[in-house]
N, C-alpha and C positions, 0 to 999 in steps of 0.2 A: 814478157807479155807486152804486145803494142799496143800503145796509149790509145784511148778513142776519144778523136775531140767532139766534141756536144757542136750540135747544132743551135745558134742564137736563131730566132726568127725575125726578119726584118719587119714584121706586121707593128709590134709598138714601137719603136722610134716612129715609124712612118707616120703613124696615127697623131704621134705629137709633134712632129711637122703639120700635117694636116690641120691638128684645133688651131696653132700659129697660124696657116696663113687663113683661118675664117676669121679667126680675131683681127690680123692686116687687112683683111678684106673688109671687115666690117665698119673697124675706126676710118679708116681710108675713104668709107661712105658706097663701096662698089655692094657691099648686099645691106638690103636694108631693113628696118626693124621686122616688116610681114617676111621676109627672106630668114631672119634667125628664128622665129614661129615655126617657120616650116621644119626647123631643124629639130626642135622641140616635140613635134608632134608626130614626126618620122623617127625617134629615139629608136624602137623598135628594132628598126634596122642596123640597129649598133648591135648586138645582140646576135643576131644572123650572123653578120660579118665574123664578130668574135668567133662564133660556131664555125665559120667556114677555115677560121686559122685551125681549128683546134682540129679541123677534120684533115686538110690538106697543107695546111702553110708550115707544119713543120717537116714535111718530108723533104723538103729542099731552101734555100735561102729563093729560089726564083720565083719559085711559087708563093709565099711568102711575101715577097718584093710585090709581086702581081696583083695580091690579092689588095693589100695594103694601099697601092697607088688608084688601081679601081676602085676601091671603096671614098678613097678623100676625091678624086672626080666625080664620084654617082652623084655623092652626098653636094658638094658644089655645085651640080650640075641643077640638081631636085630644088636644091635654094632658092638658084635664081628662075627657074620656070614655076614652083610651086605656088605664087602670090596667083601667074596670070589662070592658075589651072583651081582657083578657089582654096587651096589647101592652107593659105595664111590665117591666123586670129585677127581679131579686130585691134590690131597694136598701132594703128592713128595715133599723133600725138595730136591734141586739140587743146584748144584753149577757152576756160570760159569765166566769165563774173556772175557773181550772187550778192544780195543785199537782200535787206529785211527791214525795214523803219523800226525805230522805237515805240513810237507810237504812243498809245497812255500805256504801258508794259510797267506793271509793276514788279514783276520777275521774270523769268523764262528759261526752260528748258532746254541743252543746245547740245545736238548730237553729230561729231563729225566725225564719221566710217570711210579709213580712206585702203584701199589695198595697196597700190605702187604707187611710193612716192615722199619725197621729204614732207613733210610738216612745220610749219610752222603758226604759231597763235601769240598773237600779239596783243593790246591793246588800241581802242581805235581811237582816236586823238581829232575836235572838234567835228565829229559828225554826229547827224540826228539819227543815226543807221545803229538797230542793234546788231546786224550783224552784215559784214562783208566779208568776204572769200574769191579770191584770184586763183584759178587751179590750171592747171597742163598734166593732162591724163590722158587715158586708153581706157577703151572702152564707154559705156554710158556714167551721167549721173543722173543721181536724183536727189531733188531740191521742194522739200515740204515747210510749210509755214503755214502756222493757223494761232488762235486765239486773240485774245484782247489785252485784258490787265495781266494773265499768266499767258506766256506766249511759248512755242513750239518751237523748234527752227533744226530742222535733219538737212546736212548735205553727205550723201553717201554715194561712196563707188561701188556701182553692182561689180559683184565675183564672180559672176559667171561671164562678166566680158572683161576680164582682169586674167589675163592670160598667166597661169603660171611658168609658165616660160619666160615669157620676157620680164615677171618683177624677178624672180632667183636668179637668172643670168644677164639679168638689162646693164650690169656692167662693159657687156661686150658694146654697145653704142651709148652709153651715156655719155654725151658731150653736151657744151653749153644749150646748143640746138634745141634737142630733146630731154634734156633732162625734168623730168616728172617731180612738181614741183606744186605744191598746198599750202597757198597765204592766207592764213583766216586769221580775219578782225573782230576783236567783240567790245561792245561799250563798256564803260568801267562804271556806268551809272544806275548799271540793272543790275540784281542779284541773281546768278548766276547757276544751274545746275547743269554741270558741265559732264559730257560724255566725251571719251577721245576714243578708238580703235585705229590702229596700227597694224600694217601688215609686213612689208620689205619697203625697210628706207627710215633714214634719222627721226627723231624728234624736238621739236625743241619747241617750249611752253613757258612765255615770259608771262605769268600772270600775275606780278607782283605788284600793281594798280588795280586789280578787277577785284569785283566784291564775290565770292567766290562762297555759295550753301549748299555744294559737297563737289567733288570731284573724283571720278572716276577715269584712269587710266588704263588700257588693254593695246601692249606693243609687243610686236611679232619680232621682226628681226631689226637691228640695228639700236642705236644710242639713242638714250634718253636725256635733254637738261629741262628739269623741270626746278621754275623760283615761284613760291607760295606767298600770296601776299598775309600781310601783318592784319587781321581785321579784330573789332569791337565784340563780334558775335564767336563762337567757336565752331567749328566745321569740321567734316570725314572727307581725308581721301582715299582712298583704295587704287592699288598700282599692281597689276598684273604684268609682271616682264616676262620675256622669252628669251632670245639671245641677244647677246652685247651686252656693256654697261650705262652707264648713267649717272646724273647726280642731282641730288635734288637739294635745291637751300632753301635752309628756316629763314623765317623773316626774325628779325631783333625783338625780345619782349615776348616772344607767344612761349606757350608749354607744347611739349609735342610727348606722344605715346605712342608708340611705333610697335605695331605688329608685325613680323619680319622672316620670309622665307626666302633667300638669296636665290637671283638668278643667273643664267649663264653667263659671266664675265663679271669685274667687279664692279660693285656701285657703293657709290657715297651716299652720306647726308650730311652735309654742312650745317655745324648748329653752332650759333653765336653763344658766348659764353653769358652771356645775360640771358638766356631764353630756358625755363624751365623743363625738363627733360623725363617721361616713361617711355623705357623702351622693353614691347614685351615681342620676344621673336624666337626664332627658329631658319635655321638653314637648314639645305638639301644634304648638300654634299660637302659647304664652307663652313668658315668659323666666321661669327661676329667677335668684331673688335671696336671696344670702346675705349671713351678716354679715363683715365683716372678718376675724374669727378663724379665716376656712375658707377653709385651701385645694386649691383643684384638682391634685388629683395625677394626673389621666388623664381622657382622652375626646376627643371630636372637635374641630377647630376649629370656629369660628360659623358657624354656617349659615343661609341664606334666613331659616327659619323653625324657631323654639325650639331648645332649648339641649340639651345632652347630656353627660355627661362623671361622675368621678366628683370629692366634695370630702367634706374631713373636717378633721378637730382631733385634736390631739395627741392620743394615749392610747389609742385607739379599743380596739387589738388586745391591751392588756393591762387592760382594764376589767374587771371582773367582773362587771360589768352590762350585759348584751348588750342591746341589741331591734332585729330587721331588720324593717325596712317595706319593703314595697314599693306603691307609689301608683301608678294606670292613670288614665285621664283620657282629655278630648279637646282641646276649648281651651282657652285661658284662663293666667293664671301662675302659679308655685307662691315661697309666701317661708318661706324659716326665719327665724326673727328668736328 
């Protein structure tokens, strides 16, 4: 009996030639960020194409070949005409400043919603300003401030002009140029209720100077570092992670109780061995690991899948140095160390 050799179809090498040279074309600057929108929003047509292999590109390597090479043309073609034919997002990169005086503020409330883009929050060092922020974004923002002695302060990236296309794939032209990019400054001299949200893109949260009366964390995709400062008073944070990991450090001297549901990748907590420790948690799908010095005073026995229960160090309850976390997640393990 004569062997029959199989037909391979040239349609996917083709097609990964093809994403190669959008990504050469992209980094290279020849299509530009409204040109990969357009790609995004024509997906569709990937789908068709596949159908058109499935229906005729295997009957021959030509047809195959044809369909394959037509298809990464259209698609190049539709790129670079679709900005002038309206079919792009609003993927502008712009640039803008925010400030807020201190004012007589004897607290204030401060909420910064960003969808694409790194993060970062800092403390602000000799200004009268409660708050300032340097941003490079797409799409709009909006920037609210109101009150007196309790003050306000929102700067948030609307989502509906936050192209989900270009924050999931904006690696294909991230360069120095463009890169999407969130400096916020906060005084260290006003007590603090801090909101962060997170969409695609790092984070990093040095508030280890700010007087800090709770903090709230919510990060979508990418890496978190967050450092807690050491204060007088005791305070909640709450950390909702999605993917990536992170790490977050105890300041020296506080007590920490950690409520704890690992999320996707691994994350830390860095705790000083002088710093009094409850950790009550649970993972998804990980296992928490701690150090020797901690132990488990209550929770469930082991289960299928991730851990639960609570664990602490001597002192907890007579610390003068409170801080409660609580950590959400999905997979992945969580370690104190």
């Amino acid at each position: 009996m004569q062997n029959r050799l199989e037909y391979r179809s040239l349609f996917w090498p083709l097609v990964l030639i093809g994403g190669g040279v959008i990504w050469l074309l992209a980094n290279l600057g020849v299509l530009s960020a409204a040109s990969i929108s357009v790609l995004f929003r024509l997906w569709p047509l990937i789908l068709i194409i596949i159908g058109l292999d499935l229906l005729f590109g295997r009957r021959s390597p030509a047809i195959g070949g044809l369909i394959g090479i037509g298809a990464i043309a259209a698609i190049i073609l539709l790129m670079l005409v679709g900005p002038s034919l309206g079919w792009a997002a609003d993927v502008e990169v712009k640039s803008a400043s925010f400030s807020e005086p201190k004012g007589g503020a004897a607290s204030a409330r401060v909420e910064v919603n960003v969808g694409v883009g790194e993060l970062n929050v800092t403390p602000l060092v000799d200004s009268n300003n409660l708050f300032e922020a340097d941003a490079k974004y797409i799409g709009e923002i909006e920037f609210k401030h109101e009150g007196g002695a309790e003050k306000f302060v929102s700067l948030s990236q609307r989502s509906d002009n936050a192209d989900f296309g270009f924050g999931f794939f904006g690696f294909l032209f991230n360069t120095e140029a463009n890169r999407l990019m969130w400096d916020v400054r906060l005084s260290p001299d006003v007590p603090l209720e801090l909101t962060i949200n997170t969409g695609t893109g790092g984070t990093a949260l040095a508030l280890e100077s700010l007087q800090l009366s709770g903090l709230k964390v919510n990060a979508g995709t990418g890496g978190i570092t967050l450092s807690l400062p050491r204060m007088d008073e005791s305070y909640r944070v709450e950390i909702s992670a999605g993917t990536g990991g992170g790490t977050v450090s105890i300041p020296e001297g506080a007590a920490l109780r950690l409520h704890a549901s690992s999320g996707t990748g691994g994350f830390t907590f860095d705790v000083p061995d002088n710093a009094a420790v409850r950790l009550v948690g649970s993972t998804g799908t990980g296992s928490i690991s701690v150090p020797a010095s901690f132990m488990k005073v209550s929770g469930d026995e082991e289960g299928l899948v991730g851990d639960r229960g609570t664990w602490e160090t001597a002192g907890f309850e007579s610390a003068a140095h409170q801080i409660i976390i609580e950590f959400e997640g999905g997979t992945g393990g969580l370690t104190v160390r």
